[in-house]
C-alpha positions as CSV (number, residue, x, y, z in Angstrom):
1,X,3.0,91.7,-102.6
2,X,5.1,91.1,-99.3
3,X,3.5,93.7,-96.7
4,X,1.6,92.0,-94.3
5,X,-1.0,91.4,-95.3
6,X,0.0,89.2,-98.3
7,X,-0.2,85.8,-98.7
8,X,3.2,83.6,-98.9
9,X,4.8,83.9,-102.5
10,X,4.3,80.6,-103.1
11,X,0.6,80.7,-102.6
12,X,0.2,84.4,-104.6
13,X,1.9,82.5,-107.4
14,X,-0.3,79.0,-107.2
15,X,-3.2,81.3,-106.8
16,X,-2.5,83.9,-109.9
17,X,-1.7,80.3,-112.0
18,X,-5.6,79.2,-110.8
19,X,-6.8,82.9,-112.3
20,X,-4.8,82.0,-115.4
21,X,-6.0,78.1,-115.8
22,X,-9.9,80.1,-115.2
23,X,-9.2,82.6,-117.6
24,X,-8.1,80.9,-120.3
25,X,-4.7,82.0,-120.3
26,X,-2.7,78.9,-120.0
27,X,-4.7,76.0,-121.7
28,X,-5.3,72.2,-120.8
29,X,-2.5,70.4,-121.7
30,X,0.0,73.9,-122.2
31,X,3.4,73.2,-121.0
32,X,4.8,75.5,-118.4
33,X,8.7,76.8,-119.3
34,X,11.5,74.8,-117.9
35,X,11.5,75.5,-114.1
36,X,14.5,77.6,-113.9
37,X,13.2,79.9,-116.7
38,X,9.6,80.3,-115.3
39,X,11.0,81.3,-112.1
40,X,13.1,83.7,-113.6
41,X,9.9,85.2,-115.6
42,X,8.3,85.4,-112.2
43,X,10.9,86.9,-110.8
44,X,11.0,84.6,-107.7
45,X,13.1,81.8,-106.8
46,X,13.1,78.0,-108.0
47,X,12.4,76.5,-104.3
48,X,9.6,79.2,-104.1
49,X,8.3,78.2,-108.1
50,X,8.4,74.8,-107.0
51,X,6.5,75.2,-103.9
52,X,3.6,76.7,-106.4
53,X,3.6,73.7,-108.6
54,X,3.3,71.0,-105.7
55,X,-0.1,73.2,-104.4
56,X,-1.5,73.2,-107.8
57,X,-0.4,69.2,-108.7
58,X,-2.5,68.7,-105.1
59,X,-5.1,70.2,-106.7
60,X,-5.2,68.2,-109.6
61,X,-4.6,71.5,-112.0
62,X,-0.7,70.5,-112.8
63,X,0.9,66.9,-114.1
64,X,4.4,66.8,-113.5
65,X,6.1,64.5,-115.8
66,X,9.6,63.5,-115.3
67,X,11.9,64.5,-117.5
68,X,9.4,65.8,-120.0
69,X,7.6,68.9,-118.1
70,X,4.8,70.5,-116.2
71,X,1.2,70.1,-118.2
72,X,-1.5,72.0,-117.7
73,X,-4.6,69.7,-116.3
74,X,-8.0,72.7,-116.5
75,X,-10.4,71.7,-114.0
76,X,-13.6,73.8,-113.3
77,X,-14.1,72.4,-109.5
78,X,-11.0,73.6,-107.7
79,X,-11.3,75.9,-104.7
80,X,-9.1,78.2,-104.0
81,X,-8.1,81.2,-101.9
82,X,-9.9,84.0,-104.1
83,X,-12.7,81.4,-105.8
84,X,-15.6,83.9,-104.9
85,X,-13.5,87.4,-106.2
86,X,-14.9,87.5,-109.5
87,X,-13.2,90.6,-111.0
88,X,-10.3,90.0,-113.4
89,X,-8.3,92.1,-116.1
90,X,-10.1,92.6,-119.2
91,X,-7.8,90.5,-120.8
92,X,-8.2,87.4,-118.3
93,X,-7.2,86.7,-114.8
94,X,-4.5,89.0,-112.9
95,X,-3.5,88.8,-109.0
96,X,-5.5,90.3,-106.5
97,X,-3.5,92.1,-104.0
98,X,-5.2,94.3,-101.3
99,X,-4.7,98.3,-99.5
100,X,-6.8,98.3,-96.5
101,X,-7.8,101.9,-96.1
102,X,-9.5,101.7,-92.9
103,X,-11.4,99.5,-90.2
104,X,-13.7,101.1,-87.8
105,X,-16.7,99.2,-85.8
106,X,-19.6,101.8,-86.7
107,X,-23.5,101.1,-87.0
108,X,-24.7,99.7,-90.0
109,X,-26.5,101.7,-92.8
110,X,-30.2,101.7,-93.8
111,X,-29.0,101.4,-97.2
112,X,-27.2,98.1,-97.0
113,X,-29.6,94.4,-97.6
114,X,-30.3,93.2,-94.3
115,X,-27.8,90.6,-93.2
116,X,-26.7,89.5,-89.2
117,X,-28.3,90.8,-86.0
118,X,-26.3,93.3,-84.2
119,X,-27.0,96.9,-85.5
120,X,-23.5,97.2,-85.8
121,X,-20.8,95.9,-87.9
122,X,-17.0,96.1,-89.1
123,X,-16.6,98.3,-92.0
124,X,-13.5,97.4,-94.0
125,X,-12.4,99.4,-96.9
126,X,-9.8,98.7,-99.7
127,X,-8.3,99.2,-102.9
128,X,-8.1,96.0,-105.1
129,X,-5.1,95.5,-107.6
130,X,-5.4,93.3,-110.1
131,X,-1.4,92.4,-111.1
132,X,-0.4,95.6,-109.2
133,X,-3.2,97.8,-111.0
134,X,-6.0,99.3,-108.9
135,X,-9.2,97.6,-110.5
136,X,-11.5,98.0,-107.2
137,X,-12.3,100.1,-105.0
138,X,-13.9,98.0,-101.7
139,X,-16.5,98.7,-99.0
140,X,-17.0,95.3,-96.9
141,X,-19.4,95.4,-93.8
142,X,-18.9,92.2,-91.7
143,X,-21.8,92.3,-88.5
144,X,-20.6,92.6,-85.3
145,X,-21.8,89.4,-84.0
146,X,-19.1,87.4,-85.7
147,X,-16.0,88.7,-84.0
148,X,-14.8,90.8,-80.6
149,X,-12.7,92.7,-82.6
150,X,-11.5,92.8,-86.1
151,X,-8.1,94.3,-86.4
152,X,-6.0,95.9,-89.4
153,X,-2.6,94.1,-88.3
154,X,-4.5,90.3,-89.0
155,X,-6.3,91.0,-92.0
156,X,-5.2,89.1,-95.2
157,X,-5.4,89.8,-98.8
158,X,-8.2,87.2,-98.8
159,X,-10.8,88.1,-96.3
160,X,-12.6,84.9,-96.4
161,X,-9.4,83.1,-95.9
162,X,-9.1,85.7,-92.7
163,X,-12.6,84.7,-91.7
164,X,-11.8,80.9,-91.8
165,X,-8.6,80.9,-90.0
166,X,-9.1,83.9,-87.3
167,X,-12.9,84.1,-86.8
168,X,-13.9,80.1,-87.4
169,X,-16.8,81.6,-89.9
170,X,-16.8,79.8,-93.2
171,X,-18.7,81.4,-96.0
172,X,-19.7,78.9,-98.4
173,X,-21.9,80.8,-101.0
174,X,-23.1,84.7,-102.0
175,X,-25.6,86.4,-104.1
176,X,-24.1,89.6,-106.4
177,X,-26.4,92.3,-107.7
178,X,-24.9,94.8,-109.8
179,X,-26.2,98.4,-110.1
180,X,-24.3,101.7,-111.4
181,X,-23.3,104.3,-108.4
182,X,-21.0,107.0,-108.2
183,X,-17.5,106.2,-106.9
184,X,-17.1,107.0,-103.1
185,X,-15.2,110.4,-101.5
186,X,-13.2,107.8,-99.7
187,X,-11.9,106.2,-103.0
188,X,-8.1,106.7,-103.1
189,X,-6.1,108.7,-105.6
190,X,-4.7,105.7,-106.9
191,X,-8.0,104.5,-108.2
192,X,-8.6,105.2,-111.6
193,X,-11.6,106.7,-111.4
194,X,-12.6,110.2,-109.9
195,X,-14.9,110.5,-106.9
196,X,-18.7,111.5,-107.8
197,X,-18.0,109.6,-111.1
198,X,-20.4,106.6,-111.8
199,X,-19.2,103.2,-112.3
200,X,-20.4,99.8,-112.0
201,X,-21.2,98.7,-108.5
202,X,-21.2,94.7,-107.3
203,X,-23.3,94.6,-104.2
204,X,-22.7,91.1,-102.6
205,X,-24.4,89.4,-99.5
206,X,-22.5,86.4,-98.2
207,X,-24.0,83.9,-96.5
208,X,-22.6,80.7,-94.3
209,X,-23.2,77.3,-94.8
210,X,-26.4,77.7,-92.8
211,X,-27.9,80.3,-94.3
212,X,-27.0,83.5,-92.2
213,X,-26.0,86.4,-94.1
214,X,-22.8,87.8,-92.1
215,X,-21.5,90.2,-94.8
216,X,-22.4,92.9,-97.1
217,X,-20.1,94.3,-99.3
218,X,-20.2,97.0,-102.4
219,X,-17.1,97.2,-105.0
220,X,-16.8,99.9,-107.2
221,X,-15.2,98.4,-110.5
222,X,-13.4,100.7,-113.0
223,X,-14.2,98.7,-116.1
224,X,-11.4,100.6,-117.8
225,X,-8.6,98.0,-116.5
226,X,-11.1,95.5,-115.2
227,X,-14.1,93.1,-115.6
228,X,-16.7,91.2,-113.5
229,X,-16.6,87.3,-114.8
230,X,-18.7,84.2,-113.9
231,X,-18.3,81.3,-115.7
232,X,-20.6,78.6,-116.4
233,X,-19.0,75.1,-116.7
């Protein structure tokens, strides 16, 4: 959680709270443990819990009530830093943390939906923990239109949030097909499932808010640990 490519704490902790509040886990009107306590669960620091609890009161997902508590406030419009990553634990929510395996600039294949106009684009690949576990196994193609260079040292956890504050590209909405396909060579050894073996595949095409399609990308679930979810409020 603290190489660098992680978000601050504070944020991995307001945004695994936003997965739990989603989820199901923690309920409208739950109250949180006593500060020092919850902290202490987390295993971070008070300052750092606290920090978390202001970001999701701004959001309208927390009510802080002097000397009574912190309530639960479940709210199905809030954006957040992972709002389009869709995969969870099978039993609700977990933290998505990121191992970027590679990044090369290469041509794009015929395989892949059409999406940008250069013939080349930035392949990204990763392993995706949920909570720590491996859950996803990642294959992102951004074209090569959007950015002189796309480097391993800047990416974060959150690509989108990468795209926003390093590229000025906002995506604002995506379309996800899912199809079954057998897990990559390049899939670590940490990922559950064996190269060759088939498991469910999430192709996605993201577009910006003016219709261009600027990314591709194909995740290889393994629905042993892990889920896709989309909820309908």
């Amino acid at each position: 959680m603290r190489d660098r490519h992680s978000l601050p704490l504070y944020l991995q902790i307001s945004e695994m709270l936003i997965r739990e509040i989603n989820a199901g886990r923690l309920a409208d009107g739950e109250r949180l443990p006593p500060e020092r306590d919850y902290a202490a669960q987390l295993g971070t620091s008070v300052g750092t819990l606290r920090k978390s609890l202001a970001d999701l009161t701004e959001k309208g997902l927390l009510e802080r009530i002097q000397g009574s508590g912190n309530y639960i406030r479940a709210r199905s419009d809030v954006q957040s830093v992972y709002t389009f990553f869709r995969v969870e634990l099978l039993d609700g929510g977990g933290l998505p943390t990121a191992d970027v395996l590679s990044v090369e600039r290469v041509g794009k294949p015929a395989d892949l939906p059409q999406f940008g106009t250069n013939s080349e684009a930035y392949r990204i690949r990763r392993l995706r923990r949920l909570n720590g576990t491996p859950a996803v196994v990642e294959e992102i193609w951004l074209d090569a239109d959007c950015a002189a260079d796309v480097s391993e040292a800047d990416l974060s956890e959150s690509l989108y949030l990468y795209y926003r504050e390093k590229l000025g590209l906002w995506i604002t909405s995506a379309e996800d097909r899912f199809s079954v396909s057998a897990v990559p060579d390049w899939a670590p050894n940490d990922f559950g499932q064996q190269s060759g073996v088939p498991a469910l595949l999430a192709t996605r095409v993201s577009l910006t808010a003016d219709g261009n399609r600027v990314e591709v990308s194909r995740g290889w679930i393994d629905t042993n640990v892990a889920t896709y979810v989309s909820r309908l409020r």
